[in-house]
C-alpha positions in Angstrom: -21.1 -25.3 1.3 -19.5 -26.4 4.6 -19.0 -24.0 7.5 -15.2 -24.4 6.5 -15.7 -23.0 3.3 -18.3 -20.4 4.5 -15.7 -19.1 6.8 -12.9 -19.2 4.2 -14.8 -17.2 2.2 -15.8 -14.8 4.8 -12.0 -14.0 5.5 -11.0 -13.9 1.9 -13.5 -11.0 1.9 -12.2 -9.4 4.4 -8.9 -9.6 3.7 -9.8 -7.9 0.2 -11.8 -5.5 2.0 -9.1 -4.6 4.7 -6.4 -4.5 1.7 -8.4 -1.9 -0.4 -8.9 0.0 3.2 -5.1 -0.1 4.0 -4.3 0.9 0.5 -6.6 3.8 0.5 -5.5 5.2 4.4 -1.8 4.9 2.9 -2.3 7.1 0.1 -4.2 9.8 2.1 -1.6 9.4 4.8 1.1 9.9 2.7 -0.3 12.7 0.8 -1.6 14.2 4.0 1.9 14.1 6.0 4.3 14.3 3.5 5.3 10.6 4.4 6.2 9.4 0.6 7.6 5.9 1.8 4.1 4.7 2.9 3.0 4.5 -0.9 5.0 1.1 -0.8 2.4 -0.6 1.1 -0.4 0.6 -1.8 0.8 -2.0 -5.1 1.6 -4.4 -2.2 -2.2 -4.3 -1.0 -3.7 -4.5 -4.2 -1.4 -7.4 -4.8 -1.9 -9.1 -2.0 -6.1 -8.5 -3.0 -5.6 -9.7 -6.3 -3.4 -13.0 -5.0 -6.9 -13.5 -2.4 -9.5 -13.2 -5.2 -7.5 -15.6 -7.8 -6.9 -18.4 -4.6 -10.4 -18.1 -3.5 -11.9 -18.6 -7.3 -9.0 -21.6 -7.4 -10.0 -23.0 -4.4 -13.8 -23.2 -5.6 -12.6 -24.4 -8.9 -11.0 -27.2 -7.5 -13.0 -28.5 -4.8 -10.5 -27.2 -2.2 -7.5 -28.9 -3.9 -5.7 -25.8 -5.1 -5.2 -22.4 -3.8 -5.2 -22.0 -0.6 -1.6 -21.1 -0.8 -2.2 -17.8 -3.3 -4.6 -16.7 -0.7 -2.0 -17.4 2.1 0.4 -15.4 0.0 -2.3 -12.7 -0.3 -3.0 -12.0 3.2 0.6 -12.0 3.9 1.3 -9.5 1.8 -1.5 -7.5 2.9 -0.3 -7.9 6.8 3.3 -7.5 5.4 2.5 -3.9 3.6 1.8 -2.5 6.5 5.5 -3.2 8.5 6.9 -2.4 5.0 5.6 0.5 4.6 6.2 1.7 8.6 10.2 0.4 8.4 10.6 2.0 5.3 9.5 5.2 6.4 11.5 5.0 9.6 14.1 4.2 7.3 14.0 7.0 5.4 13.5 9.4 7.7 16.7 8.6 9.6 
């Protein structure tokens, strides 16, 4: 294994680890202050954790070839959850 892939892998572990994190403070933030819009960002983490895992296991299944771009898609919407569920809430609460 390169240090390319060592470090690809490394972040696709994070970002799965950091997704199931998020998810989690959502639903205890939500619960906690009432704040129902932040449950959004909770299918869109686990989502985005599940699109990470599958492009990391396609990327090693491939030599690289293939996808890079699920995982891409992954971490975005793992990054994106967290202004979704924020804008919603502001949304909502006007």
């Amino acid at each position: 294994m390169s240090v390319l892939e060592a470090k690809i892998a490394v972040t696709q572990v994070a970002l799965v680890v950091i997704a199931v994190l998020l998810a989690t403070a959502f639903t205890v933030g939500a619960v906690a202050t009432g704040t129902w819009a932040w449950l959004v960002a909770v299918p869109m983490d686990l989502a985005g954790a599940v699109l990470v895992v599958v492009g990391g296991q396609r990327r090693r299944r491939t030599d690289g070839a293939r996808g890079m771009a699920v995982s891409v898609l992954g971490g975005l919407l793992v990054v994106g959850s967290i202004w979704a569920a924020f804008v919603l809430g502001d949304l909502l609460a006007s």
